[in-house]
Structure formats: structure tokens, C-alpha cells
C-alpha positions as CSV (number, residue, x, y, z in Angstrom):
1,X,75.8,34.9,117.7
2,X,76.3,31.1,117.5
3,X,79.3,29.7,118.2
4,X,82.2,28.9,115.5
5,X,83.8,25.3,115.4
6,X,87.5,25.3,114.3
7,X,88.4,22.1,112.2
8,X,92.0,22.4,112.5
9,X,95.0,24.2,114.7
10,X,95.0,27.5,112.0
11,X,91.3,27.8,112.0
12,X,91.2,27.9,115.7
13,X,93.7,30.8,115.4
14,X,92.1,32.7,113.1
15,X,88.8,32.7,114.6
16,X,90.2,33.3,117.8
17,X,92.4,36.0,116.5
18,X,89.2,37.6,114.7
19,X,87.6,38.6,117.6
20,X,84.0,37.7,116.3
21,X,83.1,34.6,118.1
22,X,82.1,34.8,121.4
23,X,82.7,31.1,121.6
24,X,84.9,28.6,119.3
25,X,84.6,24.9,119.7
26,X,87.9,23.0,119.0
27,X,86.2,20.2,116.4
28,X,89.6,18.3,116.2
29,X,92.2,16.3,118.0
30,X,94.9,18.1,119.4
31,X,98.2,16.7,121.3
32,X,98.5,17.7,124.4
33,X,101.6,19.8,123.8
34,X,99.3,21.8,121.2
35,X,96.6,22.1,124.0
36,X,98.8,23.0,126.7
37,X,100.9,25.9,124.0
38,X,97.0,26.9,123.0
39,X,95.2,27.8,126.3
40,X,99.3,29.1,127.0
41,X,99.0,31.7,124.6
42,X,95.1,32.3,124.1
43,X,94.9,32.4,128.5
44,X,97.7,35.3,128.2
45,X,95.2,37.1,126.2
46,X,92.1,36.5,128.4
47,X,90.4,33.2,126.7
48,X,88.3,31.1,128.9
49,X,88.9,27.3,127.9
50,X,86.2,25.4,129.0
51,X,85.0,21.8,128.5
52,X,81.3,21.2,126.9
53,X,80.4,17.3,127.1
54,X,83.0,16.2,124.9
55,X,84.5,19.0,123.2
56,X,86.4,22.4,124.8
């Protein structure tokens, strides 16, 4: 399965949530209070955040 890119904070979630993407590709700028609460919450739960050239 190819991977999913997420174009904004809720899209991320979703997909994330949905269980169906081996791998999403955060396609938009984040703070870096949003990044830090992200890999937080999504770590907790076992996600892998991982950066690919320019994007994670």
C-alpha cells in the first residue's frame, strides 16, 4: 500500500487514527508545539516518526 500524505493537522489524525496507512507523510508546516503534542500522543500509541529528505 502507498503511503498517505496528510495536508493539514485533522487529516493527519484521521489517517493516523484509521489504521490503514502503513505510512502518512506530514505534507504541511507544523509549529513545533504541534509536533512535539503529535509524536506525544501518536509515540504513546506506538507511531514511528521518522524523517524522509525533507518531510517526516
Amino acid at each position: 500500500m502507498e503511503h498517505a500524505r496528510a495536508q493539514d493537522l485533522a487529516q493527519l489524525n484521521d489517517l493516523l487514527h484509521s489504521g490503514e496507512h502503513k505510512v502518512v507523510v506530514i505534507n504541511f508546516e507544523l509549529t513545533s508545539d504541534e509536533f512535539f503534542n503529535l509524536v506525544s500522543y501518536w509515540g504513546d500509541r506506538g507511531a514511528k516518526v521518522k524523517k524522509r529528505m525533507a518531510d517526516f
